[in-house]
Structures are given as C-alpha cells and as structure tokens.
N, C-alpha and C positions, 0 to 999 in steps of 0.2 A: 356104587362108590366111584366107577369111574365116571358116569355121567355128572356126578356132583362138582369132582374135581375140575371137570372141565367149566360147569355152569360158573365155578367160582374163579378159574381164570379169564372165561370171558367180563366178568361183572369189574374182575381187577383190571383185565384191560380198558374196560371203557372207564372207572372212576381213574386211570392217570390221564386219561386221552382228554377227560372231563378236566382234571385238574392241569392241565398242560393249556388249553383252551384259556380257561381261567385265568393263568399266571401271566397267559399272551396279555390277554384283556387290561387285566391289572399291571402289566407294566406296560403298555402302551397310556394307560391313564396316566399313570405315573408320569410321564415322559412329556407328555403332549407338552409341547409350549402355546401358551395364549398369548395372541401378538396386539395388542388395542394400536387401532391408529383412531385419531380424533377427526372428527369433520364440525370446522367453521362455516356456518351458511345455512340455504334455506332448505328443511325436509323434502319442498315440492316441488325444487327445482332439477331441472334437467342434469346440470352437475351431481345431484344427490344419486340422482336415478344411475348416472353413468358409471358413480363409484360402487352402490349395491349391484350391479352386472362385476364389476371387476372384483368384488369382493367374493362372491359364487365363484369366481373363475379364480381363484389366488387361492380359495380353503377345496378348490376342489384337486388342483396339485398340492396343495400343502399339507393334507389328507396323507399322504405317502410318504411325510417327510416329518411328521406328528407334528405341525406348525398349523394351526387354529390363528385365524384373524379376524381381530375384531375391529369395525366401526361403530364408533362411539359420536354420535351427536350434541357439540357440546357449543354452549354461548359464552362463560368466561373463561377468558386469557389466561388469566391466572389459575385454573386448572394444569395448563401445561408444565408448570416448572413445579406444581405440588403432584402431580402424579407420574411423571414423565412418559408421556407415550412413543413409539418406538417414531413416529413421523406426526404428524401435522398437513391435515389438507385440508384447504380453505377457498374459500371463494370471495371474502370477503378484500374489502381496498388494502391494499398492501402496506398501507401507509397505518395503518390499523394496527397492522401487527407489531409495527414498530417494537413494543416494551416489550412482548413475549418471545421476539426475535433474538434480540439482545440478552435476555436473560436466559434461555437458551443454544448457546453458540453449537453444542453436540447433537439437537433435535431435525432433520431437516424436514422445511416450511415446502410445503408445494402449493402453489398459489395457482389456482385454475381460474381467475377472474379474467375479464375483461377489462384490462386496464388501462383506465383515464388516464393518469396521471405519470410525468414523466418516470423515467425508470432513476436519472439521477436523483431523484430524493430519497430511493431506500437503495443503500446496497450493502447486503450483508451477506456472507459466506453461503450462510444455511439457508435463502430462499433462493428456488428454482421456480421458475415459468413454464408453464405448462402451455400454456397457451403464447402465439407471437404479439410482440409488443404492436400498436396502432400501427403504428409509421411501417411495420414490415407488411400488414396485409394491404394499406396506402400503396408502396412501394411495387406490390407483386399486381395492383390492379390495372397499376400507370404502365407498366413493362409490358403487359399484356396489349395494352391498346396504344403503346406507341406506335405499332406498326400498323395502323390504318386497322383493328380487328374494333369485333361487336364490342359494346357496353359489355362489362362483367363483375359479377363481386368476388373476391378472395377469400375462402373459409379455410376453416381447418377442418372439415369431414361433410361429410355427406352421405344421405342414407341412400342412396344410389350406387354408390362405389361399392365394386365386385374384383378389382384386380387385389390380390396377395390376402385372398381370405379374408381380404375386408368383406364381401358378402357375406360369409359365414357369423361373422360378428355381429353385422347389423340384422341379419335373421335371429340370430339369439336375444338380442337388445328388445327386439320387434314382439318376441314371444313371451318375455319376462313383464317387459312393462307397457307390451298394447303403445308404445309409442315409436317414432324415428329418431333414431343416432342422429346426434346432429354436431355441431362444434364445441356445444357446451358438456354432453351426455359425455363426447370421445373424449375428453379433458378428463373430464371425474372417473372415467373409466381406467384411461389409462394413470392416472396418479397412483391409484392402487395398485395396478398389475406390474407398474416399473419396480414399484417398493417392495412388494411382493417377490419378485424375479430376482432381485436384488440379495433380498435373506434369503433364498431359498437358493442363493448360488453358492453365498458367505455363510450362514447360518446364523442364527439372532445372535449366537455367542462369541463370533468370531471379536478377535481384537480392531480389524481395519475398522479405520472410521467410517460408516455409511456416508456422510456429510463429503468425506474429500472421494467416496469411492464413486459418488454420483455428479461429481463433479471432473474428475478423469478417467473411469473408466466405465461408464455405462453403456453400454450397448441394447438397447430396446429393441426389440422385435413389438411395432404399433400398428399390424397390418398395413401398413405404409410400403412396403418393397424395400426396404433398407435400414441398418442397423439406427437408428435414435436417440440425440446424446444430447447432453447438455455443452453447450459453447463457452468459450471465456465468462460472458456474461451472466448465464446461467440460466439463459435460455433454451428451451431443446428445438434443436435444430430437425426440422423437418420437412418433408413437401407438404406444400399449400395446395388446394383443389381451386381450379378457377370455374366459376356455375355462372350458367348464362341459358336463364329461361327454364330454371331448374334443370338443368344437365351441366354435367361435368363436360367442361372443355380444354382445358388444359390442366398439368400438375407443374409447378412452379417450387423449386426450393428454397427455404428462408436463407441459405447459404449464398444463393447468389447475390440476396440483398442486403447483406450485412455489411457489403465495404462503402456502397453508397447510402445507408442508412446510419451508418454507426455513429453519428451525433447523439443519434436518442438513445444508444445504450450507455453511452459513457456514465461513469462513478465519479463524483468529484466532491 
C-alpha cells in the first residue's frame, strides 16, 4: 500500500512538471510577437544576403525577448500601406519610393542603395540612408590624397576588417553564405540589426515613434568602434574604410565631411 502511494505521487509529480512544461510552451506561443519587415530588391544580391545574416542575428536575441522577425521579399509598393510592416528595407532608387513614402509618414524606409541621384529630390522624414551619399565617399577619397598619399577608394566595409568584432562578423557572414561582407552585404546587414536593436530596446508595443526615435536617438553598435546614428539629414553617420590594393589604410568619418559636403544633402 505504501509503495503504491508513493508510485502514485511520483506519477502526480511528473504529470504537473509535465503540465507546467506545457503551460510554459503554450504561453510563450501565445506571446510570441511576429515582427515582418519587407525587403525591396534583388533575392541575389549582396544587400539580400547582408540582411538574411542580420536577420539570424536579430531572431537569435529576439528569441529571449519572444520577438520572431520576419523578412518578407516583396515587389509592390502598395503592399506597404495595405499590410503595414513594422520597417521597410530597400535597395531600390529612392526616388522610386516616392508614393509609398508619402503614404506612409509612421513606416520607416531604410534605403541601402547606392545612390545616383541627388539627395534633394526626396526628403522625407521616414527615409534613412544607410549607406553615404556619392559626394561623402568623393570627399573622403580627396582628403585622403590631398596630402601627397597612394591612390585609394573609400568604402563602407571590408571583409578584411578585424578591429571592434568586425572580424567576428565577417567570419559569420563568410560561413553563412560561402561569401565576403563587403559595403553592400554590411548595409543590408546592418538595416535589420539597427531595427531590430531598436524594438528590442522599446518593444514593438511601445507608444514612441520608431520614425522620430531613429532619428534622435539611435545609438548603433555596427562593429564600427563607435556608437552609429542617423544625422540631421538622415544619414547614418559613420567611419568610412579607405582600401588601397585591397587593404585597409586608413578609417575616415563621414562626420568630418559634412560641413564641406553639405550642398548635397540640403532639402529644398
């Protein structure tokens, strides 16, 4: 009699340990938030590949915080203001996004392209630059060689670069998709981890605006060696790598060249 009594408290103990288990499971489902952010541009392009690394790196903290992100590959505009996604990353001409900008004004547009064309023909609250406008990487190549130095080009990464854990990255980058971080990969990469870093500091539910809080108070950690923010303009202000013969030779910040640049950001 006594051994039954017992068998039958151990069985009770494990069916609430069982059900306890359970209830975790089940309200974590419950809970979970699913975050879509949309991606404007090309499946096979470097920008794609930089955002799927940031995207592993965003749901693998978000994982702890029950925040599931999703990117979503999408070709019409007019998806954004019929589904609302929580951001917008694009790689496409900025001048493109015009009507879904505008229609818009709460969504913000992170535009990782390489951009032709002036910055005065779009300026609207909700697009940020991920990348530096033409004239800044122009600006940082001329600074470099005014003083009698080698030929060089100005990028924004480098799969060489090993100072502030940037190695660490680009060995991840390297093991995921068999390629090299390069300035396009570290743009799409980092659009999602700022957005990311962003709700996971606010929460999806919070009331602040995403739009005005990445605009005054963002602080990026982009293995860069220094915090990462968006400037007046709505550019994110960061160091530039100068490469000369594939090696990095100098770091250069877009900050220095914004007072002798700032024609091409003006809005008018």
């Amino acid at each position: 009699m006594k051994n039954e009594k017992s068998i039958l408290r151990h069985y009770f103990t494990i069916l609430k340990t069982s059900s306890f288990v359970i209830l975790c499971l089940l309200s974590t489902l419950a809970y979970s938030k699913d975050l879509p952010l949309y991606f404007y541009g090309d499946m096979s392009s470097n920008e794609w590949y930089g955002a799927i690394q940031g995207l592993q790196e965003a749901n693998a903290q978000g994982k702890f915080l029950q925040l599931n992100y999703k990117l979503i590959h999408k070709t019409k505009l007019d998806d954004v203001k019929a589904d609302k996604p929580y951001a917008v990353i694009s790689s496409l001409s900025p001048a493109k996004l015009r009507q879904a900008l505008l229609a818009n004004p709460q969504i913000p547009f992170l535009n990782i392209s390489s951009i032709a064309e002036p910055f005065s023909r779009l300026c609207t609250p909700n697009l940020f630059y991920i990348r530096p406008h033409p004239s800044s990487l122009v600006a940082a190549e001329a600074a470099w060689k005014a003083e009698g130095r080698i030929e060089a080009k100005a990028v924004l990464w480098h799969h060489s670069f090993k100072k502030y854990a940037a190695a660490q990255l680009n060995k991840r980058y390297k093991k995921n998709t068999d390629r090299r971080m390069n300035s396009e990969s570290w743009s799409g990469w980092a659009s999602v981890k700022l957005f990311s870093d962003t709700l996971a500091r606010n929460g999806p539910e919070s009331e602040i605006s995403i739009v005005n809080f990445l605009k005054k108070s963002l602080a990026f950690d982009g293995q860069k060696g220094r915090d990462l923010f968006f400037n007046s303009y709505n550019y994110l202000e960061q160091p530039l790598l100068v490469i000369h013969d594939d090696k990095i030779v100098a770091e250069i910040s877009t900050s220095q060249l914004l007072s002798a640049e700032s024609g091409a950001f003006s809005c008018k």
